[in-house]
N, C-alpha and C positions, 0 to 999 in steps of 0.2 A: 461335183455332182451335176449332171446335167438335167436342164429343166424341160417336162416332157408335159403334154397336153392329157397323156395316160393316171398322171398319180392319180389315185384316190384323196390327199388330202390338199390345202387349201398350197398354192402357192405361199412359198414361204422366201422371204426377198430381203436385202441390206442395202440399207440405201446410205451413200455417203454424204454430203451436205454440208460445204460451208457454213449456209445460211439456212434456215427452216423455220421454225414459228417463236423463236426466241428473238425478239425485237429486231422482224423484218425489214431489211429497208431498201428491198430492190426488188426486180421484178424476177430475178432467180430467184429468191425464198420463196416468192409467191408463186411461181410454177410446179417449185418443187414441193408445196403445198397443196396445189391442184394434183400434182404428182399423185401422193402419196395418197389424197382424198378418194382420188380416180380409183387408183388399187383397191382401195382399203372397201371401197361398196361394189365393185364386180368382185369378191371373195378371197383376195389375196392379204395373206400375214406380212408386215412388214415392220420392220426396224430401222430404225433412222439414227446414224451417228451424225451429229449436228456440235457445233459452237453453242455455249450460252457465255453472251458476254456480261464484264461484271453488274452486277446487281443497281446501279444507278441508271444505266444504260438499258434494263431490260424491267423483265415487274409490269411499269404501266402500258408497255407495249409489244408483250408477248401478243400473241394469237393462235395459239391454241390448239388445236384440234379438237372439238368433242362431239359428242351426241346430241342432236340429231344428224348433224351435218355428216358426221360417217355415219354408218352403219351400227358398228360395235368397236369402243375401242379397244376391246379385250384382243382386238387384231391391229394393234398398232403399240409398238414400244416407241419409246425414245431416252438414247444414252447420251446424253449432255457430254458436250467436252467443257468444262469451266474454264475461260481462259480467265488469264491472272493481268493486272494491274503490270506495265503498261500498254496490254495490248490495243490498239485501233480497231474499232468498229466500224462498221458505216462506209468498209475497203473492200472490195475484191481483186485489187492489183497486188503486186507483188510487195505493194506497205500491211497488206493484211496478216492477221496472225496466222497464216497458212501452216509455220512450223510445231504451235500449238497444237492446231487440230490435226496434224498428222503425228505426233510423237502420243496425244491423247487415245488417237485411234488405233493405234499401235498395242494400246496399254488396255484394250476391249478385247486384244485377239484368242483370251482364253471365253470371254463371252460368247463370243462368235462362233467358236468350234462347235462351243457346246448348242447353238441356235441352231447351226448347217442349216444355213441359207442352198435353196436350189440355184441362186444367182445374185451376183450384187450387182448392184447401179453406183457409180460415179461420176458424179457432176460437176463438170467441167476442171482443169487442171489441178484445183484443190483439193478436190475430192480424187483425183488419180493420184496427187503424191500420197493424201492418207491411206490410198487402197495399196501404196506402192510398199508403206510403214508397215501397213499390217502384214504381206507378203513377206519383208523379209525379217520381222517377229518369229515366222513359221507358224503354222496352222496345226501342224502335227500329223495333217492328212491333206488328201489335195486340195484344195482350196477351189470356194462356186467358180466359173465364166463369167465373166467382166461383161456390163454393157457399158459401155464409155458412152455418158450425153452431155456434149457438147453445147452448150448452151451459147457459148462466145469464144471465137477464135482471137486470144486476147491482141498478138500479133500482129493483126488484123490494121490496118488504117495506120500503122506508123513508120518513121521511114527505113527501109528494109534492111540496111548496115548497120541501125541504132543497138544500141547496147542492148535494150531492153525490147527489143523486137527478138533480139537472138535469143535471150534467157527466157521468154515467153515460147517460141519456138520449140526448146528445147523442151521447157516442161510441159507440154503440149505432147509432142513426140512421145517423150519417157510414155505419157497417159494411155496412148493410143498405142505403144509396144507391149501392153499388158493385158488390150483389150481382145476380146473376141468379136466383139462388134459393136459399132460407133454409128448414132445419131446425133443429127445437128439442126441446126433451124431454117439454114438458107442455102439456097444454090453456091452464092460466094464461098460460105464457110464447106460447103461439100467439096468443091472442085479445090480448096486449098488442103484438107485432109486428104482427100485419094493422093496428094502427091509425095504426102508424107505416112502411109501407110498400107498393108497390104488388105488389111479386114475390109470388111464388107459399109458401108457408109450409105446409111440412107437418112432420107430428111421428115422428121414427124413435126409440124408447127404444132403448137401451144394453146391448148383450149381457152375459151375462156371463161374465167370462176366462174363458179356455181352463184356466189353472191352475186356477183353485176348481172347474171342470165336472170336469176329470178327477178332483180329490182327492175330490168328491161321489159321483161315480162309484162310486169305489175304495169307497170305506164303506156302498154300499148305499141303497137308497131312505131308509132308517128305521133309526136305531139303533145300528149299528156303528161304535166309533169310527175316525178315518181312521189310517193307520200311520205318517204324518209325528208331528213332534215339534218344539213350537213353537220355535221362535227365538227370539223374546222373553224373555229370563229372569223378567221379570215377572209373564208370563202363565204359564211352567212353574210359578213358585211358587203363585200362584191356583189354580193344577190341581192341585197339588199331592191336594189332599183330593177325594173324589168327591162335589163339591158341583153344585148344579143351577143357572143364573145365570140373571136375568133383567136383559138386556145391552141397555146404550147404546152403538151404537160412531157415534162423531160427532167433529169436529174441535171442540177446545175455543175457539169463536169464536162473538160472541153471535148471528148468524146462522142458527146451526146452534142453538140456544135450549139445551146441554145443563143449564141451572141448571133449566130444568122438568123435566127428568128427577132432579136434586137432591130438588127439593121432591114430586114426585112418590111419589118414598120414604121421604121423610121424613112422608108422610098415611100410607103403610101400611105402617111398617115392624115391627111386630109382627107383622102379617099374614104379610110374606113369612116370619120367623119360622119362624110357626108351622108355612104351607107347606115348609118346609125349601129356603127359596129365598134364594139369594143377589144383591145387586145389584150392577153389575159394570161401571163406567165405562171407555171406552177410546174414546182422541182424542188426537194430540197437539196441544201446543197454538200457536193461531197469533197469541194475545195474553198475554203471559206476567201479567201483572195480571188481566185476566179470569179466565186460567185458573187463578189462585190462590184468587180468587174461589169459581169453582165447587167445588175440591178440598175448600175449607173446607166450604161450603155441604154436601155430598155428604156427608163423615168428618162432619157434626153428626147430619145426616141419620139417619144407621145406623150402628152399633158394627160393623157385620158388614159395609159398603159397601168394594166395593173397587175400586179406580183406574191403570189402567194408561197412561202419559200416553209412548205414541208409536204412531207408523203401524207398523202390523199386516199384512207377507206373506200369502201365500194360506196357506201351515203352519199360518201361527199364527190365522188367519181359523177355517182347517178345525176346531183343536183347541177354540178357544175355542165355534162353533158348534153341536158335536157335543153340549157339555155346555148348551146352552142351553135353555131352555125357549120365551121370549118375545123379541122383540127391540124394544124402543121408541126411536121415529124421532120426536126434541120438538118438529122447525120447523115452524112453521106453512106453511111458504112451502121447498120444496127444488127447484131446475130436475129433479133425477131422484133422487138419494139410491140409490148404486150398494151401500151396504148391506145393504137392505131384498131384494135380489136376489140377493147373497150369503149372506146369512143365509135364505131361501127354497132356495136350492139344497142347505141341508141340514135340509130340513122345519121350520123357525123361523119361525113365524110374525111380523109386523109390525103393532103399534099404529101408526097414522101419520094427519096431517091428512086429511081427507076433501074433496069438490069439485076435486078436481082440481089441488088445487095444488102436488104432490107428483108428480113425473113417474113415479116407479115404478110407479106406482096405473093407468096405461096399461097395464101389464101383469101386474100383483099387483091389481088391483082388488078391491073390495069385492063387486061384480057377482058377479065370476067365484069367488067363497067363495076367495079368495086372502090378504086381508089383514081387520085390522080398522081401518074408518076411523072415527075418532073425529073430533068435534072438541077440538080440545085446547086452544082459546081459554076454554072453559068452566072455570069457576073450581077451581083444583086437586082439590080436596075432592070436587066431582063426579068430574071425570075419573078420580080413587081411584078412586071406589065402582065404576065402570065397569071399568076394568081390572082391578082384583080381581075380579069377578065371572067376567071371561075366564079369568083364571088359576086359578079352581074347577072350571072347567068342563073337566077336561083333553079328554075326546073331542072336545069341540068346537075346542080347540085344536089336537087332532092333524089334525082335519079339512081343518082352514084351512092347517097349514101341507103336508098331503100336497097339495093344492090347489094352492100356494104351488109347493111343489119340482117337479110336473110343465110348468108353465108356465115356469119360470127354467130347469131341464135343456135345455128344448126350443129356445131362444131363444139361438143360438150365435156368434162372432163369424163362422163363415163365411156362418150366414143374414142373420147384418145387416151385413155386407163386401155382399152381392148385391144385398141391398135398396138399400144408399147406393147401389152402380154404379148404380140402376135408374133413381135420380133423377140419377144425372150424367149419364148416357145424356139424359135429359129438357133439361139447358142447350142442347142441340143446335138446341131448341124455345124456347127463352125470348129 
């Protein structure tokens, strides 16, 4: 069924999902949260085949969907897949229960018929193997257009003969041979899909929540702290003193590279000092050796460094933000890094890779006196000298990050809920 701007009734949509409000813990559940929020209040019916993982692991840290925050949820399903004991949580790599959620999905496809979706979405390589399950289940009719959205070219940053660069590759591939049309977040990740497919590939960055827009709101363009009060008890105690931080928030997984931010600190840590700056690690972590790694690395670093190692609410996003001065974003290589967007939505500027490889920089760019892109492959000691100098420079700091907060304010889940309709409307054509 192809999906036309003409129906009479409400878009009606399937959306595939790893991850989604069943004890989120990356910034995929959380986009595809904004996703599906976005849809759900510009008029569109959606269904969401999602993981819930087992019941220890989720419960205190679902998040939800409801009223007021959508609209109605009489326009929003969700069919759980239950994974079973021993599947891994807290994984999007190929350790995740990816096989679950696509043999589960599989086992929806009489549901599904009966729904006729005008089009499905799936999200990134797990969500195309379970679109791939459901496919050859058979539908019994033809089945909606695929929008393949690519959230992370997992492939991406590893080295290119590796075993697990191919098997990424390939399930990658599979996703995007079944799509009719393919969004992703960054230049990088575009220009390495057109070489692996014929459909059509354009780039939508990632709004940012509706929670941290209002809490930004609330506190003023500049300077007022917001009136929430973090959740985190860890972060309470770090606020405790009216310290100023200059903040990594990143998953501690060596992807996300937070050991450069380690060593980073530890080239100027008199510096920040003397600045009256604090450095201020937050990620939790999704290799528990690496990330003991880093913690080490980090506490050598700086007597003053400090570490908060779990996923971070919008509260505690707002609070920690509000005291921040800088925010540094270490991968060389991020599909979008939703961050760097949050931490703009309260005037915080972003050190972050430059060229494009950094999906945020689409909307934070360099260009646009929004961020600062460095390269950060350049040997520590340089990169110091460089960001020190940023962080002397306050006006120039405030510059970039008032730069920064008008562009992330303005960039809403309802503008980019309209934008995806615009390309679903487009499968009609593909």
């Amino acid at each position: 069924m192809a999906l036309t701007e003409s129906k009479s009734h409400a878009q009606r949509l399937l959306l595939l999902s790893y991850e989604f409000t069943y004890a989120p813990f990356s910034g995929n559940g959380m986009l595809a949260r904004s996703l599906v929020k976005g849809l759900i209040n510009i008029g569109c019916e959606v269904t969401v085949i999602c993981c819930r993982p087992v019941d220890d692991v989720s419960l205190a840290s679902d998040q939800h969907l409801t009223e007021p925050e959508i609209q109605s949820t009489a326009k929003m399903l969700v069919w759980p897949v239950q994974l079973r004991v021993p599947a891994v949580w807290k994984r999007l790599d190929r350790a995740a229960a990816w096989e679950q959620f696509a043999a589960g999905a599989a086992a929806l496809v009489p549901r599904a018929t009966q729904l006729a979706p005008d089009a499905c979405i799936a999200i990134d390589w797990t969500g195309g193997a379970a679109w791939r399950a459901m496919c050859d289940t058979g539908w019994g009719t033809q089945p909606p257009k695929l929008m393949y959205m690519n959230f992370r070219v997992y492939s991406s940053g590893m080295p290119p003969d590796s075993v697990d660069a191919y098997w990424y590759e390939d399930m990658e591939r599979r996703s995007l041979a079944v799509a009719s049309a393919v969004l992703c977040l960054s230049t990088r990740d575009r220009d390495t899909l057109l070489g692996w497919t014929q459909a059509d590939v354009g780039i939508l960055p990632p709004p940012l929540r509706e929670d941290v827009l209002a809490l930004a709101r609330a506190g003023g363009m500049r300077g007022a702290m917001p009136t929430c009060s973090p959740r985190s008890e860890q972060l309470r105690r770090a606020l405790a003193d009216c310290r100023k931080f200059v903040v990594c928030v990143v998953r501690l997984s060596p992807e996300k590279a937070p050991m450069l931010f380690a060593q980073l600190v530890g080239a100027i840590a008199p510096e920040l000092r003397a600045l009256g700056l604090v450095p201020l690690m937050c990620g939790a972590a999704a290799d528990a050796e690496y990330a003991m790694q880093v913690k080490a690395a980090l506490r050598s670093a700086s007597v003053d460094a400090l570490l908060i190692d779990e996923f971070l609410g919008p509260d505690d996003l707002a609070a920690l933000f509000a005291r921040s001065v800088i925010n540094i974003h270490p991968c060389v290589y991020d599909a979008y890094g939703m961050t760097l967007v949050e931490a703009a939505a309260f005037a915080v500027p972003s050190v972050v890779q430059g060229g494009g490889a950094v999906g945020a920089t689409a909307l934070l760019g360099a260009d646009k006196g929004a961020s600062f892109e460095l390269d950060l492959k350049q040997p520590v000691v340089d990169l110091a000298a460089t960001v020190l100098g940023v962080l002397r420079d306050e006006l120039r700091c405030r510059r970039v990050g008032d730069a920064a907060q008008a562009l992330a304010l303005a960039w809403t889940e309802t503008a980019y809920a309209a934008s995806l309709l615009q390309h679903l409307h487009g499968l009609g054509n593909a």
